[in-house]
C-alpha positions in Angstrom: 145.6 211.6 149.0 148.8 210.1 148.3 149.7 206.4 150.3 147.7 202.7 149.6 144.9 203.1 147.8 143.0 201.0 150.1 142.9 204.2 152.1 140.2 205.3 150.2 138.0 202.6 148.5 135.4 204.6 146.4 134.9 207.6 145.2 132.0 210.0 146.4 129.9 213.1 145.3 130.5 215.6 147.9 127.6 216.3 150.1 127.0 219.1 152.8 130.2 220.4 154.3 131.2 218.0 157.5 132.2 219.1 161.3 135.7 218.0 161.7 138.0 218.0 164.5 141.5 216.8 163.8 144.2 216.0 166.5 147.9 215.0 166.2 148.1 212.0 168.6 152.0 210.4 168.8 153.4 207.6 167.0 152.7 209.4 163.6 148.4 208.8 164.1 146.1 211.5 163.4 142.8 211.2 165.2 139.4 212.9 163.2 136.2 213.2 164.8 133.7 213.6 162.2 129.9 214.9 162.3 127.9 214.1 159.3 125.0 216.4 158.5 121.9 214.3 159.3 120.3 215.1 155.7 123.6 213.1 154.5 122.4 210.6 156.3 118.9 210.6 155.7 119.9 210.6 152.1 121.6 207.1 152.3 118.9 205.7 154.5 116.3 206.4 151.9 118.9 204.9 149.2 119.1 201.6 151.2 115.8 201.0 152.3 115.1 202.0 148.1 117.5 199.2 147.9 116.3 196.8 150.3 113.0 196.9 149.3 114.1 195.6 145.9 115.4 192.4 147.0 113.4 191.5 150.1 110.0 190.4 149.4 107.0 191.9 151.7 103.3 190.2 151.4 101.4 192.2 149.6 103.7 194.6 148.2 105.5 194.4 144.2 109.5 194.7 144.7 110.1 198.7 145.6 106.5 199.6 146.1 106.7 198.7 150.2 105.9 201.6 151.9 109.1 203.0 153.9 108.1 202.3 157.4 106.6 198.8 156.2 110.4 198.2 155.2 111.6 199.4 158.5 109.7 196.9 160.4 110.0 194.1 158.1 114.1 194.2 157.6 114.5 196.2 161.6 115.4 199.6 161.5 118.8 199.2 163.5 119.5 196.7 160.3 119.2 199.9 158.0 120.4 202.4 159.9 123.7 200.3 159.9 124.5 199.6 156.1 123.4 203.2 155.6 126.1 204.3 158.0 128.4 201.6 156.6 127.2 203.4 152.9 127.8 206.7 153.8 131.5 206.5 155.5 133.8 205.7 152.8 132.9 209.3 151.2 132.8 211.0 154.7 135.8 209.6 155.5 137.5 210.7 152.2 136.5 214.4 152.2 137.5 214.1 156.0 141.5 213.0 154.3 140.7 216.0 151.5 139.6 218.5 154.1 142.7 218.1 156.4 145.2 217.2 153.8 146.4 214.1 155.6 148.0 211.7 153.6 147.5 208.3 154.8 149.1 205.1 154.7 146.7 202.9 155.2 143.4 202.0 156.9 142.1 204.0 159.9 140.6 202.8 163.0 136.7 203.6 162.8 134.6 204.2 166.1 131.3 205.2 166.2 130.3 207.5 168.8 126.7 208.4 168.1 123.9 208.0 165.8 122.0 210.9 166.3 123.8 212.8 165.1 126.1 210.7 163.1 129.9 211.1 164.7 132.6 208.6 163.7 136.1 209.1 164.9 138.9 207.7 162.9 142.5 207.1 163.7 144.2 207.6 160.8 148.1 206.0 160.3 150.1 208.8 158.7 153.6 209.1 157.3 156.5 209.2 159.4 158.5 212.5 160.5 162.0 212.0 160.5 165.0 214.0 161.5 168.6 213.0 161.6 171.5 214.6 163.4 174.7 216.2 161.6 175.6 213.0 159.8 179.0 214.4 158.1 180.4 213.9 161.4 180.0 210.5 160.9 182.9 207.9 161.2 183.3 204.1 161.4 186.7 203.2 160.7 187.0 200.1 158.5 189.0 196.9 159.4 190.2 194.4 157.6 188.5 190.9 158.9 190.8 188.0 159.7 191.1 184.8 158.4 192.6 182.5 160.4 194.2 178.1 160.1 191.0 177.8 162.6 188.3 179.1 160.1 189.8 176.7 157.4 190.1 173.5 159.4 186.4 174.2 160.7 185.3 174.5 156.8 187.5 171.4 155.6 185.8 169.6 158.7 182.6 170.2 158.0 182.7 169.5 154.2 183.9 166.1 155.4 181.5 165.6 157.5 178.7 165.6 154.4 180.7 162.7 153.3 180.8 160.8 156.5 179.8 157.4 157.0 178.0 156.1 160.5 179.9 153.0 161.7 178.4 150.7 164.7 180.5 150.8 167.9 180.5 149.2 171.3 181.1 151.9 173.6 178.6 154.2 176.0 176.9 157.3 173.9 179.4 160.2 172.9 178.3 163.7 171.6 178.4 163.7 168.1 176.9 159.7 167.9 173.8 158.3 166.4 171.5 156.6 168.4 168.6 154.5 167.9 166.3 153.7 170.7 162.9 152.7 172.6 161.3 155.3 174.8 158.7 155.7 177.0 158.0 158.9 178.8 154.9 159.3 181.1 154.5 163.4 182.3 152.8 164.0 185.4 149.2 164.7 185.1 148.9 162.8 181.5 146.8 160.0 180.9 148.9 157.7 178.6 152.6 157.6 178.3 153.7 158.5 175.2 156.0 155.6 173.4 158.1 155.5 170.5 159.9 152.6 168.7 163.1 152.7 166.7 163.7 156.2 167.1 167.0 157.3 165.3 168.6 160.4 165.7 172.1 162.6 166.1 173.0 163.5 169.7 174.5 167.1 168.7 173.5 170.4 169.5 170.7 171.9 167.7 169.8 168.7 166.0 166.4 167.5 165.5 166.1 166.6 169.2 166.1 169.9 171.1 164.4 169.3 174.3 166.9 171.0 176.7 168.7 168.4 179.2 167.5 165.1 177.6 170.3 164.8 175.2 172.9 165.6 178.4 170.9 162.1 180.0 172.1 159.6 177.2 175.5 160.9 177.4 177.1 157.8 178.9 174.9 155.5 178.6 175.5 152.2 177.8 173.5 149.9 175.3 170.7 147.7 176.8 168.4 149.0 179.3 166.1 150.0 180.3 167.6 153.2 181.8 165.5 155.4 183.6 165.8 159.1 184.5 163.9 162.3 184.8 164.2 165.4 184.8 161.7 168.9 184.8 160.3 170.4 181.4 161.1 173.6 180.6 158.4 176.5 181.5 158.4 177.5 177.8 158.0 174.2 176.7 156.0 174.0 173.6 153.0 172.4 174.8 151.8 175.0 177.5 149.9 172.2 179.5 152.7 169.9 180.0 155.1 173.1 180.6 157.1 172.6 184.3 156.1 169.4 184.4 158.3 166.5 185.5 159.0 164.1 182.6 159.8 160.5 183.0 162.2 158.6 180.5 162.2 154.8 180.1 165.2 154.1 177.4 166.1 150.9 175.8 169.5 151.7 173.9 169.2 149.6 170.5 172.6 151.0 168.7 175.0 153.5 168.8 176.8 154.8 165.5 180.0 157.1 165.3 180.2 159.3 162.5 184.1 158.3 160.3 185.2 160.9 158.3 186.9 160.5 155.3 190.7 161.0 155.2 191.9 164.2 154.1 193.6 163.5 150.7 194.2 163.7 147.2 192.0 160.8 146.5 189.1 162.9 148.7 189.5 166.2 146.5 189.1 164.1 143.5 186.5 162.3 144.9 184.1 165.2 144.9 184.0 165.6 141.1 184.6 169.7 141.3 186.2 170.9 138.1 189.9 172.0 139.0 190.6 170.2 141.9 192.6 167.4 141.1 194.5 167.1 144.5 194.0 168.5 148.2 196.1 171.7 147.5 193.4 172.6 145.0 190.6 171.4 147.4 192.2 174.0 150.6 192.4 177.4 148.2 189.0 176.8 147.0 187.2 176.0 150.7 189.8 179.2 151.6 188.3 181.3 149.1 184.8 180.4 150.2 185.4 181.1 153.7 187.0 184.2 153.1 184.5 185.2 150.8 181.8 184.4 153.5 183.6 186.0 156.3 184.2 189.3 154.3 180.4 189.4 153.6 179.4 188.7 156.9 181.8 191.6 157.9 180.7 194.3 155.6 177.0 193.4 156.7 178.3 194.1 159.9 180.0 197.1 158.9 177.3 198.3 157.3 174.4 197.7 160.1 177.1 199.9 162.6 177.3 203.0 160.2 173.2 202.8 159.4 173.4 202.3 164.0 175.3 205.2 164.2 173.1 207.3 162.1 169.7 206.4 164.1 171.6 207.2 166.8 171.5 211.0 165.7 167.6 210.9 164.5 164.8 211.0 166.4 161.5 209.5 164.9 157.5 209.2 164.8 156.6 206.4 162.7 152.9 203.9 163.2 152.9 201.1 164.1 151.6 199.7 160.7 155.0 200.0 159.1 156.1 197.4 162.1 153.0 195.2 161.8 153.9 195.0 158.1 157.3 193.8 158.6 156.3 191.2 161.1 154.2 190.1 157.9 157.1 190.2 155.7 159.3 188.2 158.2 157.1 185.8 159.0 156.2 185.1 155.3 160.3 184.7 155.1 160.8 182.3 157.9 157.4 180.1 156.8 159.5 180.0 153.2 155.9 181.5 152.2 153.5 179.3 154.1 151.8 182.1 155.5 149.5 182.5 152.0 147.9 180.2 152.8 146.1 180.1 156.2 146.3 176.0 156.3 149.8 175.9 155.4 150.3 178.3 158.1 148.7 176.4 160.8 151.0 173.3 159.6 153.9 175.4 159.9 153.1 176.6 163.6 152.0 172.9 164.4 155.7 172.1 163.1 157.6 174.4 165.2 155.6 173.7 168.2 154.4 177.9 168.6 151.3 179.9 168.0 151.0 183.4 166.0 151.2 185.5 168.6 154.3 183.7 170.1 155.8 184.0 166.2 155.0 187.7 165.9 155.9 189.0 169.1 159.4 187.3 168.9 160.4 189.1 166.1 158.8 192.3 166.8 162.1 193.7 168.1 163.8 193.2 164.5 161.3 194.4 162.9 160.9 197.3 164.5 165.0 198.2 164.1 164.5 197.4 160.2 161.8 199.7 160.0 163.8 202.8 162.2 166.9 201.3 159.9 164.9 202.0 156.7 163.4 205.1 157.6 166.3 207.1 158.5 168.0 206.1 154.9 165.2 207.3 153.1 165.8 210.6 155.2 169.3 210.8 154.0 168.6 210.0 150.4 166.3 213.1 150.6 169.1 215.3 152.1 171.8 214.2 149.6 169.1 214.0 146.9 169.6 210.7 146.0 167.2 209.0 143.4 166.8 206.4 140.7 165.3 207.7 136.8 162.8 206.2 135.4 165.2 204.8 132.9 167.2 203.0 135.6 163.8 201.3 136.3 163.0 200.1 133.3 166.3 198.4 132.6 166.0 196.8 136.2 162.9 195.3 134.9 164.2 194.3 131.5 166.8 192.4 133.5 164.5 190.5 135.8 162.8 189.5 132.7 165.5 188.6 131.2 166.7 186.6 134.3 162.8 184.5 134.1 162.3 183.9 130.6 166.0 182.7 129.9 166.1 180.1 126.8 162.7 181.0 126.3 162.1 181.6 122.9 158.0 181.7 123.1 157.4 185.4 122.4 153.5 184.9 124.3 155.2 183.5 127.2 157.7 186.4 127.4 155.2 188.7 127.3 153.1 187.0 130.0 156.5 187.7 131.9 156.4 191.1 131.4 153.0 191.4 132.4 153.0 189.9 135.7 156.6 191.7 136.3 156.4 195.1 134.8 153.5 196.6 137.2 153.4 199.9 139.1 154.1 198.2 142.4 157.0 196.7 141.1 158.8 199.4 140.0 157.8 201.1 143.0 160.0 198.1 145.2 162.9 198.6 142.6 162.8 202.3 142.9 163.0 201.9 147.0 165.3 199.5 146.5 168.1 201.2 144.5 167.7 204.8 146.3 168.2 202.9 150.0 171.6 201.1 148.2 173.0 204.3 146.8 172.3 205.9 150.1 173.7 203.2 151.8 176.7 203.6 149.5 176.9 207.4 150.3 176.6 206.9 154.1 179.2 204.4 154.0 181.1 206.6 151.8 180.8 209.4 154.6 181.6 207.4 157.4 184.6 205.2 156.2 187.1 208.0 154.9 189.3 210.5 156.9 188.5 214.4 156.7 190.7 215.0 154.1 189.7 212.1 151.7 186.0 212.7 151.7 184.6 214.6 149.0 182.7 217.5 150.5 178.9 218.0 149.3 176.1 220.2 150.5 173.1 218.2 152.2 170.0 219.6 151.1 168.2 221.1 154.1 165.0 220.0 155.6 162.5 221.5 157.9 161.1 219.6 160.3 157.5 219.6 158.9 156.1 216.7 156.9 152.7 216.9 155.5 150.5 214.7 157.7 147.6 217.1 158.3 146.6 220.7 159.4 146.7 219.8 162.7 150.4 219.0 162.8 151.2 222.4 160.5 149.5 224.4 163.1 151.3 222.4 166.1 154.6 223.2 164.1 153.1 226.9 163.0 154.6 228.2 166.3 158.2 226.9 165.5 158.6 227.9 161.9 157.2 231.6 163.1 160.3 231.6 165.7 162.7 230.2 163.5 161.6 233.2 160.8 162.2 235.7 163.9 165.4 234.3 164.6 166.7 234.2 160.9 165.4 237.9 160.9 167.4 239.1 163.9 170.6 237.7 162.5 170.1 239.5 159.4 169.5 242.6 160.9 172.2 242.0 163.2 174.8 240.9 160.0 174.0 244.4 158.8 174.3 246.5 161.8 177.8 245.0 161.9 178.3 245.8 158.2 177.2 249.1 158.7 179.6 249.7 161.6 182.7 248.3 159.7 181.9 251.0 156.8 181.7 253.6 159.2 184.9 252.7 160.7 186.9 252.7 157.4 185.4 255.8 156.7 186.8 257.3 159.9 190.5 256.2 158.8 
C-alpha cells in the first residue's frame, strides 16, 4: 500500500483467506466489512491468554502453567477476547488493503459489528479523484496595479507614526488618543463587579480594546468623572455566560494623550539612521519602492489565486475529509506561531484570544477546505502537463537549506547534525510537492495570461477518469471504460467506412 505508513502499523503472517465486502462510499471513503475466520481468532486468543498467564499471577499456579479457563475467569473473558481482537486487526486489516488494492491515506474508522463471528467494518480515507475541464481555454488577463500619491502618504504616515511621541492635552477623548482610566463594570447576573485601576490604552480601531461599542462611549468624554453608561454585550462575546448581557461602565477619566508626529523633513530621514537617505527625497523613493513592491505582491497573489479559481471552476472533485482536518492542523499551528505542540501552550493561547478549539477550527474550516480543492487541482495539472522535479533538483534544495542553517558554521559535527535532522525522506517529499505545485503554477499562469497567438502550444497528457482507490471503484467505473472502448470502436470503423467510400469514388473518376 502506498500513503502514511501509519496506515498499516505491523506486519502479519497471512492466515486463512478473509470475507470481504468493499463499497465506494462518497467523499473519496471506501467502506470494508471484514469477517475473520474464527480459527484466526481462536489462534490469537490462545496467544494472549499464553501471554497473560505469564504476567498475571494465579494461586497456585507457576507463571504459564494456569490452566486456560482458570485464566479466563481470573483476568474475565470479555478482557481477553478484547486484546485478542485488538491483536488480530492490524493484519486483518492489512490483507483487507492488499486484497482490494486500496491505497490509503491514513487511518480508518474501525467498528465492530459482531464477535461471533468476528466482523469489523472499516472506513478507509482514500486518495482523491480529480478531473479538470479543458484548461487551454483558460484566460485571465493581467493588469498592471496602481500606485497612487494616496498609497505613499498612507506609508510615510504610518512610518511616522512609529516615531510618534504621546503629549498630554486638555480636551474631551478623540479617536486616535491615549487614555488612562478607572473602571468599574458590574454585568447583570454577576456577583462582583469587575474593577481595574490605571488602565492605559489607544482608542483606535482594532487596538488592544476590542469590545464593540465601548470605545464609541469615551468618545467625548471629558476628564474627571465618574461617567456612567451602558450598553448590551455582544451575543458572541467571548465569555458565553455573560454573552447578551447588559454591561455597566463606571469611568473615571485620569488622562488623555494625543499622539505628535514628527515633521516630515530632512532632519527626520536622517534621523532614522538608514544607509542612503540623507534627506526626505531619499526617504519618499525608498517607502515608494516598498509600497510598490508590496502592492505588486499582493497583486500577483491575487492574480494568481483567480487563475488557480478559474481552473477549480472546470474540475469536479472527491477528496476526505482528512486532507481538510489536516490543514485545519496546519493553520492552526500557523496562527498559534506553533503553540499548538504543546497542549498547555495551546490552552494559554485559546485562554488569550478569548475562543475554544472548536470555535478555532470551525472558523477556518472554509479556508482550508479551498487550499486543499486549490492544491489538489494543481497536482492534477502537473500530471497532465507532466510536470516534475529530479531527484537532483532535490538534493540541491536541501544542500541550500543547509547551507542557509549552518551559515558561519565551521564545526563539521554540527553541520552534519544539520543534515541529519534536514535531509530525511519526508523532507524531500515537502520540497518535491513544493516545486512541482510552483512550476505548475508557473505553467497555469503561463496558459492563462497570454493571447492565442503568443502561447506556446503543448499536448496535455490525457487522463482517464479512474484513480486507483480499490476494486470496488474499478468495477463502479468498469461500466464507463467498456462504453468509452465501444464508442472509440465505432468511430474507427466509421473513419474507415468513409475512407473506403472516398477510394471508391476516386476510382469511379
Amino acid at each position: 500500500m502506498r500513503g502514511e505508513p501509519a496506515a498499516r502499523s505491523v506486519a502479519r503472517e497471512k492466515g486463512p483467506a478473509l470475507g470481504i465486502t468493499a463499497e465506494r462510499l462518497p467523499r473519496s471513503l471506501v467502506s470494508l466489512e471484514i469477517e475473520v475466520e474464527p480459527e484466526r481468532l481462536e489462534a490469537s486468543m490462545k496467544k494472549v491468554i499464553n501471554k497473560v498467564s505469564q504476567q498475571v499471577r494465579i494461586p497456585g499456579f507457576r507463571p504459564g502453567k494456569a490452566p486456560r479457563e482458570i485464566v479466563e475467569r481470573t483476568v474475565g473473558q470479555p478482557l481477553l477476547l478484547q486484546e485478542a481482537i485488538e491483536d488480530l486487526l492490524p493484519g486483518v486489516y492489512n490483507e483487507a488493503l492488499e486484497s482490494e488494492e486500496i491505497d490509503a491515506i491514513d487511518q480508518p474508522e474501525i467498528e465492530l459489528k459482531s464477535t461471533e463471528p468476528l466482523v469489523v467494518q472499516a472506513t478507509v480515507p482514500v486518495r482523491p479523484t480529480i478531473e479538470i475541464g479543458a484548461y487551454q481555454a483558460l484566460r485571465v488577463p493581467r493588469e498592471e496595479p496602481s500606485l497612487g500619491d494616496a498609497e505613499i502618504e498612507e506609508a510615510m504616515t504610518g512610518l511616522r507614526r512609529q516615531y510618534a511621541t504621546l503629549e498630554p492635552v486638555d480636551r474631551p477623548v478623540e479617536w486616535n488618543d491615549t487614555v488612562r482610566i478607572d473602571m468599574t463594570v458590574s454585568v447583570e447576573g454577576q456577583a462582583e463587579p469587575h474593577v481595574e485601576e490605571g488602565a492605559e490604552f489607544a482608542v483606535t480601531e482594532g487596538g488592544i480594546v476590542s469590545l464593540p461599542g465601548f470605545l464609541d462611549q469615551l468618545i467625548g468624554l471629558e476628564r474627571g468623572g465618574p461617567h456612567e453608561f451602558s450598553f448590551d454585550l455582544p451575543e458572541d462575546y467571548q465569555a458565553e455566560d455573560l454573552a447578551g448581557k447588559t454591561a455597566n461602565y463606571s469611568v473615571q477619566l485620569l488622562e488623555v494623550k494625543q499622539e505628535v508626529l514628527p515633521d516630515l523633513d530632512d532632519d527626520f530621514a536622517r534621523s532614522l539612521d538608514e544607509e542612503g537617505i540623507e534627506n526626505l527625497e531619499q526617504l519618499q523613493e525608498r517607502v515608494s519602492e516598498g509600497v510598490r513592491a508590496q502592492i505588486e505582491a499582493i497583486h500577483e497573489a491575487t492574480y494568481q489565486e483567480e487563475v488557480v479559481d478559474l481552473l477549480l471552476a472546470t474540475a469536479e472533485l472527491d477528496y476526505p475529509e482528512v486532507l481538510v482536518e489536516r490543514e485545519i492542523d496546519r493553520l492552526v499551528d500557523e496562527q498559534s506561531q506553533h503553540a499548538s505542540h504543546e497542549r498547555e501552550d495551546f490552552e494559554r493561547w485559546l485562554q488569550a484570544i478569548g475562543r475554544t478549539e472548536d470555535e478555532v477550527r470551525d472558523s477556518l474550516r472554509e479556508q482550508a477546505d479551498l487550499i486543499v480543492r486549490r492544491g489538489l487541482v494543481l497536482s492534477e495539472f502537473a500530471v497532465r502537463e507532466e510536470i516534475a522535479a529530479s531527484d537532483e533538483e532535490i538534493g540541491e534544495r536541501i544542500d541550500e537549506l543547509i547551507e542557509q542553517t549552518t551559515a558561519g558554521t565551521t564545526d563539521l559535527e554540527q553541520r552534519a547534525r544539520i543534515r541529519g535532522m534536514l535531509d530525511t525522506e519526508h523532507t524531500r517529499l515537502s520540497l518535491r510537492e513544493r516545486l512541482i505545485s510552483d512550476r505548475a503554477l508557473e505553467r497555469l499562469i503561463e496558459i492563462a495570461s497570454q493571447e492565442d497567438e503568443e502561447l506556446e502550444p503543448r499536448s496535455p497528457r490525457r487522463r482517464g477518469r479512474r484513480r486507483r482507490g480499490s476494486r470496488a471503484a474499478a468495477d463502479d467505473e468498469a461500466g464507463d471504460e467498456s462504453a468509452d472502448e465501444a464508442e472509440a470502436a465505432a468511430e474507427t470503423d466509421d473513419a474507415a467506412e468513409d475512407e473506403q467510400g472516398d477510394e471508391g469514388g476516386e476510382g469511379g473518376e
